[in-house]
N, C-alpha and C positions, 0 to 999 in steps of 0.2 A: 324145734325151738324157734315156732314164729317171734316177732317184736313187729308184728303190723301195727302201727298207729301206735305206736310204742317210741320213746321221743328219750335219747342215751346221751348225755354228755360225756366226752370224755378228756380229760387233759394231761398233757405231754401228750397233745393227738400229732402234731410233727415227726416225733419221732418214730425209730423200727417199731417197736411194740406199740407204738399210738397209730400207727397205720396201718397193722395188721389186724388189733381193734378194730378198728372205723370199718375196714373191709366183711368183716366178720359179721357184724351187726348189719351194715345194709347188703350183704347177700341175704340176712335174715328177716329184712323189712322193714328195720327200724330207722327212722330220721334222726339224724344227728348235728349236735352239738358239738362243736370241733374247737377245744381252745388249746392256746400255744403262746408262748411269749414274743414268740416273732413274726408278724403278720406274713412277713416274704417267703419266711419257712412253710409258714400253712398253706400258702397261696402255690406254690411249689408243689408241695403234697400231695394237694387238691385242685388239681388247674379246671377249667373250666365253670359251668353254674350248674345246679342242681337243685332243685326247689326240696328236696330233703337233706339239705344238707346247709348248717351256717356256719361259716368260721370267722373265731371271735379271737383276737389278741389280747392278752390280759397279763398280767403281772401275779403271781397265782402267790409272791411270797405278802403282797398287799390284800386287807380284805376289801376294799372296799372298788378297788379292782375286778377284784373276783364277783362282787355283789351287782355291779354294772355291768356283767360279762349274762349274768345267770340272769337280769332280768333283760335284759335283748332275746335270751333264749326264751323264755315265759312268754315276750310279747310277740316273737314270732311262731312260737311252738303250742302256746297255751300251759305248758305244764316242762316237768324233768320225771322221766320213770327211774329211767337208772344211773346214778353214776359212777365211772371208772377212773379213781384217782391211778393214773398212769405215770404223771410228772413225777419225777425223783431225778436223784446224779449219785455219783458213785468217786470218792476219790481214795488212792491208797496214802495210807499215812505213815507221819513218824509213830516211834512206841507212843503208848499212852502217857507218859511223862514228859512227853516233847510236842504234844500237841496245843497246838496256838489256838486259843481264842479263835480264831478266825475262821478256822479248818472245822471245829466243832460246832462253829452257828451255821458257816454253810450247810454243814450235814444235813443239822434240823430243821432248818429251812428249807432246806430242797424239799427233804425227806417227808420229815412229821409235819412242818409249816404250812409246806402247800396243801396236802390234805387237809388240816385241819380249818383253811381259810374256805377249801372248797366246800365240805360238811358246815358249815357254818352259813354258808350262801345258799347250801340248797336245801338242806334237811328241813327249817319250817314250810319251805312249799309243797316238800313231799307230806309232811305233817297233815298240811290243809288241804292236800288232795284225798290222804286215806291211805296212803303208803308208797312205796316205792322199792327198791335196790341199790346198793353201795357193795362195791368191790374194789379194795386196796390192794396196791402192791408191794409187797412187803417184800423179802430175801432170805432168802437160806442162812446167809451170816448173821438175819435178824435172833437168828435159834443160840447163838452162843456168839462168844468171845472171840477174835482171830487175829493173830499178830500181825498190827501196823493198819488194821481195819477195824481198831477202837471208836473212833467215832460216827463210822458209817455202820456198824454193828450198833450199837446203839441206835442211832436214831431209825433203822430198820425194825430194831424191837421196840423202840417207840411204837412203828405205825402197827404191829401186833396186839401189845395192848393198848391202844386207842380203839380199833377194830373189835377186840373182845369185850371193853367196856361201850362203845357203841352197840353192839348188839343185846347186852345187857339191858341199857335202857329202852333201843327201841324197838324189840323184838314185840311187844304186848302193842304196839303202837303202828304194826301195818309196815314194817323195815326192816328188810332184811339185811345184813353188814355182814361182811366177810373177806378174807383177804386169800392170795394167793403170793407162794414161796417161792421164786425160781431160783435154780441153781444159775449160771451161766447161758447168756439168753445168743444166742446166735445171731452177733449185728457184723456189718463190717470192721466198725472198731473194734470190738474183741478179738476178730480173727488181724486184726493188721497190731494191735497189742500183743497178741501171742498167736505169733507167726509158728510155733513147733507144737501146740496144741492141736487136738484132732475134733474140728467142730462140730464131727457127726455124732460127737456124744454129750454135747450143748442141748439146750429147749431152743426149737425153732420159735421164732415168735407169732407163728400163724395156730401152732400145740396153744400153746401160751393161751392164747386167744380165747380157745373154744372152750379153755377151761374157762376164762372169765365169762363167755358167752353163756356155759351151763350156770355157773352163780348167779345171772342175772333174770335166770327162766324162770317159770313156772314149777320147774322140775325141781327146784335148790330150793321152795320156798318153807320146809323144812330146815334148810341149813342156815344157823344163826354161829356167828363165832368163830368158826374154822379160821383156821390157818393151811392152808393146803398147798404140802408140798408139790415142786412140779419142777422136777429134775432129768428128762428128758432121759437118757441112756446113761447118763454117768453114776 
């Protein structure tokens, strides 16, 4: 799975899984696109300079943000091959009858929001190259219902079918879209969350990874739609 001269945005690149991303892709060649909403986070992440590598701050729940972030990458990269909607957040809730306004926009914003500002910002460039890759992160709670995870379940299955009606449209169009499920992702805060859980039956986020690395290949370019579970041992 080369990505020589292969040019991957990816966001929530600060984070466990945005950093095991970014690793994954450039042990495979590819230049990177690195946004995050905290510049000092990113800069942390990624110390030093890299002529394949640029990190961008942006506001990913703003589109117009997000549209100033992607064309810094264009003008220093020329193009976007792949991208890896990575950003999302997670919180546990009350029942679904006690859910506040509040608790349910964040979801969708983190969630489906940010995705959909980021597809919005780069799909016509991928359009007017001749195609490209899109890979989401979606969740295992995205697949049903789960008490007191009403609205982070939901806006998970938002980014499912967003992902499956994305690949509808631009599958004939040179774009490949698809998403990926994790069960429980191996970061420190889940393990400092749940301190008598046993992590070795978590998804490592570097597994994680090479699934999102095969969806962005050559190898996946057959696969339109998926939802692809990736539940580590458990």
């Amino acid at each position: 799975m080369s990505f020589d001269n292969k040019v991957v945005m990816i966001t929530g690149a600060a984070g466990n899984l945005g950093r095991a991303v970014a690793a994954a892709f450039a042990s495979a060649g590819a230049s990177l696109v690195l946004v995050d909403l905290d510049e000092g986070g990113l800069r942390a992440a990624y110390p030093g300079a890299d002529a394949r590598r640029l990190l961008l701050a942006a506001d990913l729940t703003r589109l117009e943000s997000v549209q100033t972030a992607v064309q810094a990458a264009v003008d220093r990269f020329g193009r976007i091959d792949a991208l890896c909607n990575i950003a999302g957040g997670f919180r546990m809730g009350p029942a679904v009858h006690e859910t506040l306004p509040e608790l349910w926009a964040q979801m969708m914003d983190m969630n489906a929001g940010t995705l959909l500002n980021a597809v919005r910002a780069v799909v016509p460039r991928m359009l007017a190259a001749g195609g490209g890759c899109i890979v989401n992160v979606g969740a295992g709670a995205g697949q049903g219902g789960r008490a007191h995870m009403g609205a982070y379940s939901a806006a998970k299955s938002a980014v499912i079918r967003l992902t499956e009606a994305m690949a509808g449209e631009l599958r004939e169009r040179g774009i490949n879209v698809n998403c990926v499920l994790p069960s429980i992702i191996d970061t420190p805060q889940n393990r400092a969350d749940m301190p008598q859980a046993d992590p070795r039956r978590w998804v490592a986020p570097q597994d994680l990874a090479q699934v999102i690395l095969f969806l962005c290949s050559d190898g996946a370019r057959a696969v339109h739609g998926a939802a692809v579970p990736v539940v580590g041992l458990s």
